[in-house]
DRENFI-996020 format. One record per residue (C-alpha): residue number from 1; residue in three letters; x, y, z. Coordinates in Angstrom, 3 decimals, decimal comma. Example, Ala and Ser with C-alpha at 12.3 -4.5 7.8 and 13.67 -1.06 7.14 Angstrom:
2
<rec><nr>1</nr><rest>ALA</rest><c1>12,300</c1><c2>-4,500</c2><c3>7,800</c3></rec>
<rec><nr>2</nr><rest>SER</rest><c1>13,670</c1><c2>-1,060</c2><c3>7,140</c3></rec>
% end
This chain:
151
<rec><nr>1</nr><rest>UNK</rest><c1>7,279</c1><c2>12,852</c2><c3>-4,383</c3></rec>
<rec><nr>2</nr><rest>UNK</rest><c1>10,464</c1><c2>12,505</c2><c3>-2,099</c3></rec>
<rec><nr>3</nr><rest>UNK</rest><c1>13,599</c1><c2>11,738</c2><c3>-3,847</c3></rec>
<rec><nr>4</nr><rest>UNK</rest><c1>16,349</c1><c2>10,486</c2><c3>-1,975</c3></rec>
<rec><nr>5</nr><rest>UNK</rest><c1>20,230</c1><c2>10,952</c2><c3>-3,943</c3></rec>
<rec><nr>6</nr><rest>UNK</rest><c1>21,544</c1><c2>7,700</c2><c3>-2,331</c3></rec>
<rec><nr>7</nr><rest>UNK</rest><c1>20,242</c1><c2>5,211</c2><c3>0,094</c3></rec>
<rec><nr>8</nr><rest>UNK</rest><c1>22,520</c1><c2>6,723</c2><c3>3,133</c3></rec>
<rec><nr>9</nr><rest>UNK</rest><c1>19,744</c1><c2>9,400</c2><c3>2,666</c3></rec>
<rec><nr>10</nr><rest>UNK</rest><c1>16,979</c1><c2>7,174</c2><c3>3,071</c3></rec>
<rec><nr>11</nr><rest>UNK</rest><c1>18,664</c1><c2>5,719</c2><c3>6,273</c3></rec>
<rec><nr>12</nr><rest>UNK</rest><c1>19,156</c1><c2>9,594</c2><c3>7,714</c3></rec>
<rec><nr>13</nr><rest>UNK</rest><c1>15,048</c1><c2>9,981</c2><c3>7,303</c3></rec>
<rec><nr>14</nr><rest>UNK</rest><c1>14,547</c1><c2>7,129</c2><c3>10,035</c3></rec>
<rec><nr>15</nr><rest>UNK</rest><c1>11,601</c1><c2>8,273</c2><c3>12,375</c3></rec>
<rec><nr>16</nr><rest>UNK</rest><c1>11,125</c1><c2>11,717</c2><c3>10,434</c3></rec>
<rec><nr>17</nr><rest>UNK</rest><c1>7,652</c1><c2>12,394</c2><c3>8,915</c3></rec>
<rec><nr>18</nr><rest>UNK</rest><c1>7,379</c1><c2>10,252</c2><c3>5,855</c3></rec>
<rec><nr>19</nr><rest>UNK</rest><c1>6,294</c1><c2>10,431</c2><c3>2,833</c3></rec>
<rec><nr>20</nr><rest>UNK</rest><c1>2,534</c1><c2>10,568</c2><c3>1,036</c3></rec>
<rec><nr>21</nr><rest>UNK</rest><c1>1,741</c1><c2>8,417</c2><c3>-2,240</c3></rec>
<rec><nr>22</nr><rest>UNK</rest><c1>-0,860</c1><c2>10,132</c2><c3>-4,760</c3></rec>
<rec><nr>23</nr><rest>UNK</rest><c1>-4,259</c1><c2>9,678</c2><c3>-4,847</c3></rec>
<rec><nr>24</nr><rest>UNK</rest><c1>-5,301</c1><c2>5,582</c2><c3>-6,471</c3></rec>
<rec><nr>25</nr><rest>UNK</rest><c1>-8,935</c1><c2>5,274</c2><c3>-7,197</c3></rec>
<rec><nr>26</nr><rest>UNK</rest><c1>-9,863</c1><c2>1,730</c2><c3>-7,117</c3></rec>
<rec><nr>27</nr><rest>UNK</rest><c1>-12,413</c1><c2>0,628</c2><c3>-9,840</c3></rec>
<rec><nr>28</nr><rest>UNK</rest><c1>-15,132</c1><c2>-2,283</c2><c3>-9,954</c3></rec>
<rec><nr>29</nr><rest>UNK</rest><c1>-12,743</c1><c2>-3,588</c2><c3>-13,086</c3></rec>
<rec><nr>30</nr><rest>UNK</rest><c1>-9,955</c1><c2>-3,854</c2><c3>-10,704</c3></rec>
<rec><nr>31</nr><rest>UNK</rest><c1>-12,142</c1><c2>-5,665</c2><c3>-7,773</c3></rec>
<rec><nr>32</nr><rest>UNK</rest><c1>-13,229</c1><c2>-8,185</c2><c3>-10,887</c3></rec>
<rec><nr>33</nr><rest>UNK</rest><c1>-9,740</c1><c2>-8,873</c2><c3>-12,105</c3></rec>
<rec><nr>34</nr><rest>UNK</rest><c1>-8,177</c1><c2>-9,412</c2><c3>-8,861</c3></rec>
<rec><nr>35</nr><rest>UNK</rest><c1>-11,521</c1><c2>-11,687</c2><c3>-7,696</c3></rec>
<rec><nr>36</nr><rest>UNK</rest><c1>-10,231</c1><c2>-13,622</c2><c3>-10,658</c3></rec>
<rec><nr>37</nr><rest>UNK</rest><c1>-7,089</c1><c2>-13,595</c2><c3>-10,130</c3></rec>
<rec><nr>38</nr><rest>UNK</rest><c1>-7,089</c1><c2>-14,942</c2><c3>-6,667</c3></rec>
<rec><nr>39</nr><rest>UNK</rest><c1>-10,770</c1><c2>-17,354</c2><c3>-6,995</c3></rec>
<rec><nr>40</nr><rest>UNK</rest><c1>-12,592</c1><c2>-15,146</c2><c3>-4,602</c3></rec>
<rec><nr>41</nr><rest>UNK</rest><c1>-15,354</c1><c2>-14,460</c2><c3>-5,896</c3></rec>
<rec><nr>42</nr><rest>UNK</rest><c1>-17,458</c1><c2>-13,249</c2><c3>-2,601</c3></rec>
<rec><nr>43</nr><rest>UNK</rest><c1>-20,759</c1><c2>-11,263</c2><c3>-4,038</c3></rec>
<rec><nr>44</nr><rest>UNK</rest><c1>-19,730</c1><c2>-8,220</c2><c3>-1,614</c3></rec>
<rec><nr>45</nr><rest>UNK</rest><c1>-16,675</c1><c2>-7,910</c2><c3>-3,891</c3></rec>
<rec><nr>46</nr><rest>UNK</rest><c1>-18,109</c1><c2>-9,002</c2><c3>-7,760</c3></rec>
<rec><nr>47</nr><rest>UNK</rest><c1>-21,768</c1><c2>-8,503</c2><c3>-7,608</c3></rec>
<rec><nr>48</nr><rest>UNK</rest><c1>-22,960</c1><c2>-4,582</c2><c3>-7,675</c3></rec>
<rec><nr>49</nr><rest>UNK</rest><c1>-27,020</c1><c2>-5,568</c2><c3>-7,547</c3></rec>
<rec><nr>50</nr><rest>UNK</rest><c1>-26,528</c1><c2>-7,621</c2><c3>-4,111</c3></rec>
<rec><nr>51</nr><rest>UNK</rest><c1>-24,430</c1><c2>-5,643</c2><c3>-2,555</c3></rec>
<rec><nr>52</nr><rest>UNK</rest><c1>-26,676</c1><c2>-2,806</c2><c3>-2,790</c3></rec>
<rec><nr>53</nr><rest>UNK</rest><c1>-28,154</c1><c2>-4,448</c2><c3>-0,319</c3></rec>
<rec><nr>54</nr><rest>UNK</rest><c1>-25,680</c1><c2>-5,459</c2><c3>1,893</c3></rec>
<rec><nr>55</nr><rest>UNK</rest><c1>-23,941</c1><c2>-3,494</c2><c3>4,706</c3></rec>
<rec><nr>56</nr><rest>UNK</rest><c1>-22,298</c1><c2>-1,044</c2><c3>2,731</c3></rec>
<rec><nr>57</nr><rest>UNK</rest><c1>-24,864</c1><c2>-0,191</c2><c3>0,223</c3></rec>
<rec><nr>58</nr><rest>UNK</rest><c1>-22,005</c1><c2>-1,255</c2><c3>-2,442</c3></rec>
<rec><nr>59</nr><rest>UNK</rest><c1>-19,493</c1><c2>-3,711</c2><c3>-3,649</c3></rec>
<rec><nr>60</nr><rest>UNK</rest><c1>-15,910</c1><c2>-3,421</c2><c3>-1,562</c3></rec>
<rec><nr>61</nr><rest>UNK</rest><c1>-12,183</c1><c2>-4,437</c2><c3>-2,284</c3></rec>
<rec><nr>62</nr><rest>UNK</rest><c1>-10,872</c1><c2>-7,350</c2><c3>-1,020</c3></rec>
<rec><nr>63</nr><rest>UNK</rest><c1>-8,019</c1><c2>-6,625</c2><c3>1,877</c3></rec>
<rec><nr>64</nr><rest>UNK</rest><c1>-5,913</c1><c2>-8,182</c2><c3>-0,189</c3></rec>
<rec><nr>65</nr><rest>UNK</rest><c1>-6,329</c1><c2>-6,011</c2><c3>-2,667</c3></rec>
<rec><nr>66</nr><rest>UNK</rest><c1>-5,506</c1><c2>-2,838</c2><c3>-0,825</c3></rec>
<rec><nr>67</nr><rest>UNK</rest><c1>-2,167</c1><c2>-4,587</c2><c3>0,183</c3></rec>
<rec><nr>68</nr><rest>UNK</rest><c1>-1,398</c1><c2>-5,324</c2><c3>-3,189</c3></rec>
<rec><nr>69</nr><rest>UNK</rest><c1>-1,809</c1><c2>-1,088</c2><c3>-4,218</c3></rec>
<rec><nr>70</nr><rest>UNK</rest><c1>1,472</c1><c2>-1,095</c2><c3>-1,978</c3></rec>
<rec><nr>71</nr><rest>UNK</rest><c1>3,518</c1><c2>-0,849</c2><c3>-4,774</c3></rec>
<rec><nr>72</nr><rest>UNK</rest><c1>1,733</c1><c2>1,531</c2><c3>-6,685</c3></rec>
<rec><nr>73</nr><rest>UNK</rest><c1>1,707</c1><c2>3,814</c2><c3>-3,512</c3></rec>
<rec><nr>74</nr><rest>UNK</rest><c1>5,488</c1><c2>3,183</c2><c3>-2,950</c3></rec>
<rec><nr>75</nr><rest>UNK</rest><c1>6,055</c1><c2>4,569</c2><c3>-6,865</c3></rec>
<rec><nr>76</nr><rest>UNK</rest><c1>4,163</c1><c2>7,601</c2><c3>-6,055</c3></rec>
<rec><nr>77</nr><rest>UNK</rest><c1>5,535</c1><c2>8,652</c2><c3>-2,767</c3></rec>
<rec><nr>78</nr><rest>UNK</rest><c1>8,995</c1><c2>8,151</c2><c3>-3,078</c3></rec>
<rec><nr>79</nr><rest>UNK</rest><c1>12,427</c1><c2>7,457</c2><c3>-5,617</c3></rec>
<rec><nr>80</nr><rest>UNK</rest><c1>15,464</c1><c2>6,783</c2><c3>-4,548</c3></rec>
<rec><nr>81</nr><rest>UNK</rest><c1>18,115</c1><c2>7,362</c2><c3>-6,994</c3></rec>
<rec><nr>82</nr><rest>UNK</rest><c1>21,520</c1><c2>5,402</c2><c3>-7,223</c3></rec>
<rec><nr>83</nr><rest>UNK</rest><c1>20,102</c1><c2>2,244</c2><c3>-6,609</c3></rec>
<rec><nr>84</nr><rest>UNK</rest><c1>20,148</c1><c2>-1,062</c2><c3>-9,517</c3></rec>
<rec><nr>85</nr><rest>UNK</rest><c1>16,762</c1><c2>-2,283</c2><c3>-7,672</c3></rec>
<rec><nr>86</nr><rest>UNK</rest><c1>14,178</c1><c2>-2,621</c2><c3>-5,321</c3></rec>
<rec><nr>87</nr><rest>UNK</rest><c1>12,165</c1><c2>-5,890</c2><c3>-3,900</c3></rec>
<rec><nr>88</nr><rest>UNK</rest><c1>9,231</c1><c2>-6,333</c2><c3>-1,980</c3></rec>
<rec><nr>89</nr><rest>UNK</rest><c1>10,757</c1><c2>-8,129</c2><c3>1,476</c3></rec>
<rec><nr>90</nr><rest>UNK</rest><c1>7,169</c1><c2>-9,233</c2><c3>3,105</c3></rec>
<rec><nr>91</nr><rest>UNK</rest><c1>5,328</c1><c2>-7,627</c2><c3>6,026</c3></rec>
<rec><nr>92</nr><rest>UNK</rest><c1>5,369</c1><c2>-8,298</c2><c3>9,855</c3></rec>
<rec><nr>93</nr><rest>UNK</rest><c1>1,647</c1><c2>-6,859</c2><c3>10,724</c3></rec>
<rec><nr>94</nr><rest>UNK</rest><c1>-1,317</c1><c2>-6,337</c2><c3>8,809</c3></rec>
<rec><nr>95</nr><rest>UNK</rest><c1>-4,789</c1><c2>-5,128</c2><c3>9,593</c3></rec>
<rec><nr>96</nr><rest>UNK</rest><c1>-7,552</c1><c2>-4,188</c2><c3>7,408</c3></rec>
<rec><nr>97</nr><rest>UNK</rest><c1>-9,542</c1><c2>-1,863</c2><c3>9,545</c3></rec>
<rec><nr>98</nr><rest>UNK</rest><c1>-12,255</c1><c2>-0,771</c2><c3>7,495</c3></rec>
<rec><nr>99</nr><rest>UNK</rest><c1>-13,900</c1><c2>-1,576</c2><c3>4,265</c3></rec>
<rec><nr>100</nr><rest>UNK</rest><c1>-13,021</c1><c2>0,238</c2><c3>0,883</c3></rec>
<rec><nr>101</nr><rest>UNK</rest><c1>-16,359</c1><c2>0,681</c2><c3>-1,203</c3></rec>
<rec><nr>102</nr><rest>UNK</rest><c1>-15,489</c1><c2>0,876</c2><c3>-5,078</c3></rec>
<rec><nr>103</nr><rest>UNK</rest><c1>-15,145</c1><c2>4,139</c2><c3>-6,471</c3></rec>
<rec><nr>104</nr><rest>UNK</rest><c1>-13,099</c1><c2>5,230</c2><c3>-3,207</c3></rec>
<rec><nr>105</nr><rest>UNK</rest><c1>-9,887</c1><c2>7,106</c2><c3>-3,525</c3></rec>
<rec><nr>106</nr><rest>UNK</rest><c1>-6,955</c1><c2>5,667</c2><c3>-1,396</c3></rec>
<rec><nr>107</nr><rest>UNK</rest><c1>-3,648</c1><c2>6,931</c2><c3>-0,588</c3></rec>
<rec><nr>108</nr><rest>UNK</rest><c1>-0,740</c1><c2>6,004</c2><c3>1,805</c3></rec>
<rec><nr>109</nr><rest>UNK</rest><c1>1,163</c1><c2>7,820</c2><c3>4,695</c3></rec>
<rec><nr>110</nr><rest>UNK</rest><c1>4,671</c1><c2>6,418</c2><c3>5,176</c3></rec>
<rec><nr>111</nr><rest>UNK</rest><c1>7,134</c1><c2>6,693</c2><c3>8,064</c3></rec>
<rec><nr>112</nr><rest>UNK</rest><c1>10,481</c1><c2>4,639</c2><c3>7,593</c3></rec>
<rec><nr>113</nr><rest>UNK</rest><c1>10,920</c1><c2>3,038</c2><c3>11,031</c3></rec>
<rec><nr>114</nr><rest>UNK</rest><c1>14,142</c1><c2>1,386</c2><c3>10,695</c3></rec>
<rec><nr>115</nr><rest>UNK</rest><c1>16,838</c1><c2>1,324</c2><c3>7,529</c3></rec>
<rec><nr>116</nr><rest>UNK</rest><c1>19,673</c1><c2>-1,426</c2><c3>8,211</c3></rec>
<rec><nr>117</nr><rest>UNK</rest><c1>22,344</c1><c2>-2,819</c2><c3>6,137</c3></rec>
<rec><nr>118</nr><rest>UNK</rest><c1>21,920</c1><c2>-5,996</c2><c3>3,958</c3></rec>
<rec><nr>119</nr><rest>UNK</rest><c1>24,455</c1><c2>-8,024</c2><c3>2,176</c3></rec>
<rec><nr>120</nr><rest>UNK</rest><c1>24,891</c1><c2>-7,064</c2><c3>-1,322</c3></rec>
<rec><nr>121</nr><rest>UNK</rest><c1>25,353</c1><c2>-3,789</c2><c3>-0,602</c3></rec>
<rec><nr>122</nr><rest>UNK</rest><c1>21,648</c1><c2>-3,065</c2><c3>0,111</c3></rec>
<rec><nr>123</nr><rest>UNK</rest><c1>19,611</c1><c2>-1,522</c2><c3>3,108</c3></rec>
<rec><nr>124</nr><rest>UNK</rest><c1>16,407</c1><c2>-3,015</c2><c3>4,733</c3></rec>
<rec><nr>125</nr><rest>UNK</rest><c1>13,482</c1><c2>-0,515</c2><c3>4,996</c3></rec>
<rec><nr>126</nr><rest>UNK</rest><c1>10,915</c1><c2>-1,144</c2><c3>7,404</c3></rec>
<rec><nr>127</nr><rest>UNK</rest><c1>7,845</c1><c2>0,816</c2><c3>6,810</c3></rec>
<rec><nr>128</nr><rest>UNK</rest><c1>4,761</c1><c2>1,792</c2><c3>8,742</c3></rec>
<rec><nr>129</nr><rest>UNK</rest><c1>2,129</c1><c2>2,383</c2><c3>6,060</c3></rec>
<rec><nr>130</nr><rest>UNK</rest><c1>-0,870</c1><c2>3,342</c2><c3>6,740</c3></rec>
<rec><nr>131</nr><rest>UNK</rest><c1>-3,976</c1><c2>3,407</c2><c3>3,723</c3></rec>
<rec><nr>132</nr><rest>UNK</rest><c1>-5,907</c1><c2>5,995</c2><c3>3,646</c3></rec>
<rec><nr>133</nr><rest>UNK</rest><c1>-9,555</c1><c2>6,431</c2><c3>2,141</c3></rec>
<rec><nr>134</nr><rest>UNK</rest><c1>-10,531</c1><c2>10,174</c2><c3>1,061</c3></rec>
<rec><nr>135</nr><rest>UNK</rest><c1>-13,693</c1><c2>11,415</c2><c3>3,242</c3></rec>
<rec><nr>136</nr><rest>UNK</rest><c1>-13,095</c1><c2>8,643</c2><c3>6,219</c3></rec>
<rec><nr>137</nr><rest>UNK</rest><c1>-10,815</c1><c2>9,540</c2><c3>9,532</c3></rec>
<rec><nr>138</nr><rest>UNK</rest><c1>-10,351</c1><c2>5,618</c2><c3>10,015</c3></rec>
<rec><nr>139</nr><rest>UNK</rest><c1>-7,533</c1><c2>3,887</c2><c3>7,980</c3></rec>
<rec><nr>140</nr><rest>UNK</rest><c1>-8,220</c1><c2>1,048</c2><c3>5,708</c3></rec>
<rec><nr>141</nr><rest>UNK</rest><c1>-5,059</c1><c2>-0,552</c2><c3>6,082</c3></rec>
<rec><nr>142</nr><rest>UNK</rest><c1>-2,456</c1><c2>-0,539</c2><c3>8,239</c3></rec>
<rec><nr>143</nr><rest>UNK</rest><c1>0,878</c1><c2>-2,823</c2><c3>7,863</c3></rec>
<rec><nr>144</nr><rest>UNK</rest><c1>4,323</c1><c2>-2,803</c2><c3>8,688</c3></rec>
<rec><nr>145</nr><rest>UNK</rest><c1>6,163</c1><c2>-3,723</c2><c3>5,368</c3></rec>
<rec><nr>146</nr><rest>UNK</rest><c1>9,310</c1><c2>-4,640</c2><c3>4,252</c3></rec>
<rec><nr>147</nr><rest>UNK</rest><c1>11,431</c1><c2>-3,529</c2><c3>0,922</c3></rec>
<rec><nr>148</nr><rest>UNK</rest><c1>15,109</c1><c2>-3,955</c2><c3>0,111</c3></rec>
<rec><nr>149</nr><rest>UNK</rest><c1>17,325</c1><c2>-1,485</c2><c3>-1,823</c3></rec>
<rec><nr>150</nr><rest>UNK</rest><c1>20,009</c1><c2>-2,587</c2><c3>-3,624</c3></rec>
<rec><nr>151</nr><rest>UNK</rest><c1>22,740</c1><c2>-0,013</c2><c3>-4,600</c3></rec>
% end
């Protein structure tokens, strides 16, 4: 995990190699809760007997699901100390790339593209994130997303 004292350290790391979140597996429980969650209930995501025999032999998480592990990748990568908080800003570009079969672990690789100055005495972070699945070369995920710091 990168920690960063204050976020005028965060804005120095613009463009420099990033940082790398921990391993996440993601479980058939967690497909099932967010299929409920959200009311899609596709069989490739809920129902383990068909989707053996579908086209990737099992059930898969929704996109949507793999954008939501954001968070949980940002907690693991990277702190930033000397701040009172931290919100999700949205994303500019998304693209789910390939599927993520349950039982895969995921991780993210993330390089801060730009760090600008907010009012409230906050900074902007625009990251390109790319998701990871262990044993494939191709991404499963790839967005450009957007948190603000407050200090």
């Amino acid at each position: 995990m990168k920690i960063f004292n204050t976020l005028q350290d965060v804005q120095a790391s613009v463009g420099q190699a990033g940082v790398v979140s921990d391993w996440l597996t993601v479980t058939q429980d967690q497909v099932n809760q967010f299929a409920q969650a959200t009311g899609d209930h596709q069989w490739i995501h809920i129902d383990p007997e068909r989707a053996k025999e579908g086209p990737f032999g099992t059930t898969i998480a929704h996109g949507f699901l793999t954008l939501s592990l954001l968070p949980s990748f940002y907690a693991t990568a990277f702190k930033v100390d000397n701040v009172r908080m931290g919100v999700n800003y949205g994303l500019n570009k998304v693209r789910f790339t390939s599927p993520v079969p349950v039982g895969s672990r995921l991780r993210a690789h993330m390089v801060l593209q730009a760090c600008e100055p907010i009012d409230g005495n906050g900074m902007q972070l625009t990251w390109q994130v790319t998701v990871q699945r262990e044993g494939s070369e191709k991404p499963v995920c790839v967005a450009e997303s957007l948190t603000r710091l407050y200090a």
